[in-house]
C-alpha positions as CSV (number, residue, x, y, z in Angstrom):
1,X,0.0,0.0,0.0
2,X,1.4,3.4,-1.1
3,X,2.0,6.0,1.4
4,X,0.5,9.5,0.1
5,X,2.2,12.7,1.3
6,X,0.0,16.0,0.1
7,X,-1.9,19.0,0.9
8,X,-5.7,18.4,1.7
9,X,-8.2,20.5,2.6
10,X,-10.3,20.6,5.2
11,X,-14.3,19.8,4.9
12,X,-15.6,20.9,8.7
13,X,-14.4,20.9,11.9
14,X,-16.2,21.3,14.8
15,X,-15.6,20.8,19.0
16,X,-17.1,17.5,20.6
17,X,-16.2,17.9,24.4
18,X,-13.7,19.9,26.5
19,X,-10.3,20.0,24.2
20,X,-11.8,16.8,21.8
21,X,-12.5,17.9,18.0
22,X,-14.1,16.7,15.5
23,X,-12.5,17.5,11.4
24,X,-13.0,16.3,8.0
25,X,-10.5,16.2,5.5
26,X,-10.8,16.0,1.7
27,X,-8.3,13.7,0.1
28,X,-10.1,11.2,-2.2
29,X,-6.3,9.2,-2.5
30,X,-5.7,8.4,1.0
31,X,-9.5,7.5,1.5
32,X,-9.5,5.2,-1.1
33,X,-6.5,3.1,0.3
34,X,-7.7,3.3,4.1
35,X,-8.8,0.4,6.5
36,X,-10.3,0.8,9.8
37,X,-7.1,1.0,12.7
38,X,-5.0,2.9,10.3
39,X,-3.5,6.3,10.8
40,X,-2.8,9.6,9.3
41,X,0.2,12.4,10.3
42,X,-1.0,15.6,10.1
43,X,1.6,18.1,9.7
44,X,2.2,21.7,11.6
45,X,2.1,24.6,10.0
46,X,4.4,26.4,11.9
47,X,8.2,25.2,10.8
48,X,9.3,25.2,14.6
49,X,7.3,22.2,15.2
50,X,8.8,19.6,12.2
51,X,7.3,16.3,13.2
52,X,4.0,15.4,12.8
53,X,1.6,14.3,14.7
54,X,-0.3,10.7,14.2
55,X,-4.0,10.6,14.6
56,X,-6.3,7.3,14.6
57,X,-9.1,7.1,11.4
58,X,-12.3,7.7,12.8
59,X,-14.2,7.6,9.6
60,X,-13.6,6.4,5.9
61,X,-15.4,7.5,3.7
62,X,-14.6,6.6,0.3
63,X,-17.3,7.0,-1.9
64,X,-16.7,10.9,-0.8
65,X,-13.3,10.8,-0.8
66,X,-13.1,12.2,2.8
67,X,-11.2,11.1,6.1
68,X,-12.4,11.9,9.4
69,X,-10.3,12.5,12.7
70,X,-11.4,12.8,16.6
71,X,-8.4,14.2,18.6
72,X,-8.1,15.5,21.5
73,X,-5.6,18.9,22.4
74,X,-2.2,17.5,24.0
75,X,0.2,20.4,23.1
76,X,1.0,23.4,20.8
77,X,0.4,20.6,17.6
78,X,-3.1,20.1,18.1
79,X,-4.0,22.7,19.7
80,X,-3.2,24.5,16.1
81,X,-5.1,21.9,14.1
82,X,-8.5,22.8,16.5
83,X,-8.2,26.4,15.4
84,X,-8.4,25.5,11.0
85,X,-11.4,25.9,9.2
86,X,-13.4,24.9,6.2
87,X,-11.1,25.1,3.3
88,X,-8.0,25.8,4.9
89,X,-4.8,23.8,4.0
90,X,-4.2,20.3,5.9
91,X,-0.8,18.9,5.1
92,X,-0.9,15.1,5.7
93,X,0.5,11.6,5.0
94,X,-0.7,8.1,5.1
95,X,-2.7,5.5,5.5
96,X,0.0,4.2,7.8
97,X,0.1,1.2,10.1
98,X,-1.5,-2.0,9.6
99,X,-5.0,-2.0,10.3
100,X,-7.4,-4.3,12.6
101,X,-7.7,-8.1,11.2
102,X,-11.3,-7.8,10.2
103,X,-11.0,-11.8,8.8
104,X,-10.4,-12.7,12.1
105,X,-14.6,-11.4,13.3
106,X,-16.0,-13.2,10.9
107,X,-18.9,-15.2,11.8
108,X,-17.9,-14.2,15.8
109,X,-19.7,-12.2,18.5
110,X,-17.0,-9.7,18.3
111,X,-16.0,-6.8,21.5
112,X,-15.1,-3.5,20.3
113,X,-13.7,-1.4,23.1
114,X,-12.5,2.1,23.1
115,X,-11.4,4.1,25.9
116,X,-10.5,7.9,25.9
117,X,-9.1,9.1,22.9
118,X,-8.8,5.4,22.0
119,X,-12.9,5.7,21.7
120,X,-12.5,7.4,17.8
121,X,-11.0,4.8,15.6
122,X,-13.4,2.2,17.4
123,X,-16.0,3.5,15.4
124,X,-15.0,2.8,11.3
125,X,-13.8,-0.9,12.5
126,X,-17.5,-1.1,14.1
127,X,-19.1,0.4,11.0
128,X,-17.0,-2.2,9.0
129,X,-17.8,-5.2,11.1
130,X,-21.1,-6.9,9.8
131,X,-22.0,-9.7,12.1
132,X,-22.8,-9.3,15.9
133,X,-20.6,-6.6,18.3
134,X,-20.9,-5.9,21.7
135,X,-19.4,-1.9,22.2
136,X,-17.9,-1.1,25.3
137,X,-16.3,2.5,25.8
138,X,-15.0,3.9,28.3
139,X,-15.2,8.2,29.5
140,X,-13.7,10.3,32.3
141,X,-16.9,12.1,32.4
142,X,-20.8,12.4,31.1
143,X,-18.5,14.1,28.2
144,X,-19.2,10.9,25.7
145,X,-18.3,11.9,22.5
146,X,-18.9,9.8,19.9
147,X,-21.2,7.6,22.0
148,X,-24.4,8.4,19.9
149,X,-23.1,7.7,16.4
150,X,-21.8,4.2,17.7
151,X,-25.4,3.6,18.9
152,X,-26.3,3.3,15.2
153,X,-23.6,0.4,15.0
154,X,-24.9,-1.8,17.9
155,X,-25.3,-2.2,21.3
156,X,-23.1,0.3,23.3
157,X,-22.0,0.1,26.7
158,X,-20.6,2.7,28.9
159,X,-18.3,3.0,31.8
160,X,-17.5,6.2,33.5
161,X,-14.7,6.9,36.0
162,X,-16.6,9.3,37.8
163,X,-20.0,7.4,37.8
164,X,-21.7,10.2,35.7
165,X,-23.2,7.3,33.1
166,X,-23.3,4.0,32.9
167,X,-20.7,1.6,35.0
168,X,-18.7,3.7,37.4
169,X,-15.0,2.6,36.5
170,X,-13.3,1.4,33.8
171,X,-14.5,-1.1,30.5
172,X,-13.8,-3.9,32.4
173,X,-15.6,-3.3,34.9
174,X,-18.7,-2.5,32.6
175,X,-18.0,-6.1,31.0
176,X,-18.3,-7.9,34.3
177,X,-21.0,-6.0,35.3
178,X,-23.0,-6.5,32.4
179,X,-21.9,-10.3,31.9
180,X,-21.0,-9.5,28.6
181,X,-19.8,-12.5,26.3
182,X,-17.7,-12.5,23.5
183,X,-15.5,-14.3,20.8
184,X,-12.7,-11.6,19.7
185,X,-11.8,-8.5,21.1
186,X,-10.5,-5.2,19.1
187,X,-9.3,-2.3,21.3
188,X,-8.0,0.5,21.5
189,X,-6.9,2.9,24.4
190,X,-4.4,3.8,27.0
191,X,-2.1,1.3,28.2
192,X,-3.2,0.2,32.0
193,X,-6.2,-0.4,30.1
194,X,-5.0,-2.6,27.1
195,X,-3.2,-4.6,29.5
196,X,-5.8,-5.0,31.8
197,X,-7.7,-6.0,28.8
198,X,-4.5,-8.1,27.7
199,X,-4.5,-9.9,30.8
200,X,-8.4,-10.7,31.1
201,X,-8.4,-11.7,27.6
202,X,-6.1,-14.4,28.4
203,X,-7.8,-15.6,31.5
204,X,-10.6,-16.1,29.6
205,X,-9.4,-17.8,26.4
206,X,-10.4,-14.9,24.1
207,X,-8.6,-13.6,20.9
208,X,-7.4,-10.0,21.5
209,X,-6.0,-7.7,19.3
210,X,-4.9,-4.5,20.4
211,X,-3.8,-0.9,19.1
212,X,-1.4,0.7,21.2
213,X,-1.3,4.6,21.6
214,X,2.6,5.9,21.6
215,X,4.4,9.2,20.9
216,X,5.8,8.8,17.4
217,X,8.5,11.1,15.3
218,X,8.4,9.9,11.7
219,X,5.4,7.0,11.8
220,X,6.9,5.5,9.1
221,X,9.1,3.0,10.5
222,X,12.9,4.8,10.0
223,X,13.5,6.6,13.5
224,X,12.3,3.6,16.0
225,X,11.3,6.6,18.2
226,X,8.0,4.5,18.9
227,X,9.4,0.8,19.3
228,X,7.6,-1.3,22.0
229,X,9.2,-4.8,23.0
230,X,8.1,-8.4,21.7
231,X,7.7,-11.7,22.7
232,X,9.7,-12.8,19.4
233,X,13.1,-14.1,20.7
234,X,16.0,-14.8,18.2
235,X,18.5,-17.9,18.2
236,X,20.9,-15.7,20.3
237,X,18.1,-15.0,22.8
238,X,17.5,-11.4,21.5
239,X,14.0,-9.9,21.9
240,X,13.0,-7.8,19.2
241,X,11.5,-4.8,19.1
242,X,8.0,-3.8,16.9
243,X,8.0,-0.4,15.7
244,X,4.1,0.7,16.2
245,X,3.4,3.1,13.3
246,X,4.8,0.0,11.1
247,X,4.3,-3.2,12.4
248,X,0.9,-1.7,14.3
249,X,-0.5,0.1,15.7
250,X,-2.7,-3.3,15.8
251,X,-1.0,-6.2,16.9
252,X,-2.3,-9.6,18.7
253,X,-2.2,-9.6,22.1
254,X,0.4,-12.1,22.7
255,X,2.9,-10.5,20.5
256,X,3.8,-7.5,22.5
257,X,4.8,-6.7,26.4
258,X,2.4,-4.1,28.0
């Protein structure tokens, strides 16, 4: 799959919660190429800041030739991106990363869980998925972006660490409390959450496949600025390292130390 480096243009942007926005971008190439799990850099304007910054596919729409990202604020980067409007200039690069294993849902009761700004890319892999899923996502708050859009998907359960909707806690805990079942999970979210989520997927003999959130530089594989360590071990007892904007962000479970 070829990686595309141009100049969109952005369709709509608009504010979800506190610091979490919503944009559309045109750029009928990447759209075309794009699978749910995949990524995007989006580049800064201002030439002090050099490096990109990755941001999770929310939507793909390719009969409209558009991509949509949900990002929250985290520095001077994004906090630039909130401010563009319609038809301003959006310099980005991708698809990147290998998306989630649809193949591997087929025919299976499948969990789709999201959890802070891990909740976003949750919803093309739903929208893709065309057999039975059980949504978990997990909030800080009653701030639930997102939440109503993946009611159109399929059944959507909550967790909240303040208790403001749904399960007070985290996704697990909305799981258990709900005795939810499953057959596969696909995830997406912090880290004490994936490998909560690693863990309790192992317990219970479920397949698990996770995309990892990391600070990356290049997100194309050459500056191993985003490496996380394997369970792959050479003949001179060597671990080796997975780079997550190439070899993921999506990997299986067992593959990868949380």
């Amino acid at each position: 799959m070829a990686k595309i480096k141009e100049t969109a243009r952005v369709i709509s942007q608009e504010k979800l919660a506190d610091g979490v926005y919503s944009m559309w971008i045109d750029s009928p190439a990447i759209a075309s190429q794009a699978v749910p799990g995949q990524f995007i850099s989006l580049y800064c304007r201002d030439g002090a800041r050099l490096l990109p910054r990755p941001i999770s596919l929310c939507e793909i729409d390719r009969e409209g030739g558009r991509l949509r990202i949900v990002y929250r604020i985290a520095g001077k980067g994004t906090a630039e991106f909130s401010a563009y409007q319609a038809g301003d200039p959006a310099e980005i690069m991708g698809p990147l990363g290998n998306g989630f294993p649809l193949e591997a849902a087929e025919g299976k009761r499948v969990f789709l869980i999201g959890g802070g700004i891990g909740v976003p890319p949750m919803l093309e892999t739903a929208k893709a998925l065309k057999g039975e899923k059980i949504i978990v996502l997990g909030y800080r708050d009653s701030q639930m972006f997102l939440k109503d859009e993946f009611e159109k998907t399929g059944s959507v359960f909550a967790a909240t660490e303040d208790g403001s909707f749904g399960t007070k806690g985290n996704v697990l805990d909305a799981i258990r409390e709900n005795g939810l079942k499953g057959d596969v999970i696909f995830a997406c979210g912090p880290t004490p959450m994936l490998r909560a989520l690693k863990n309790w997927a192992a317990q219970e003999g479920i397949e698990c496949y996770l995309s990892l959130e990391e600070r990356m530089a290049c997100g194309i594989g050459a500056c191993l600025a985003c490496v996380c360590q394997s369970k792959e071990v050479d003949e001179h007892s060597h671990v080796h390292n997975k780079r997550i904007c190439k070899e993921g962000p999506v990997f299986r479970a067992e593959e990868v130390e949380l």
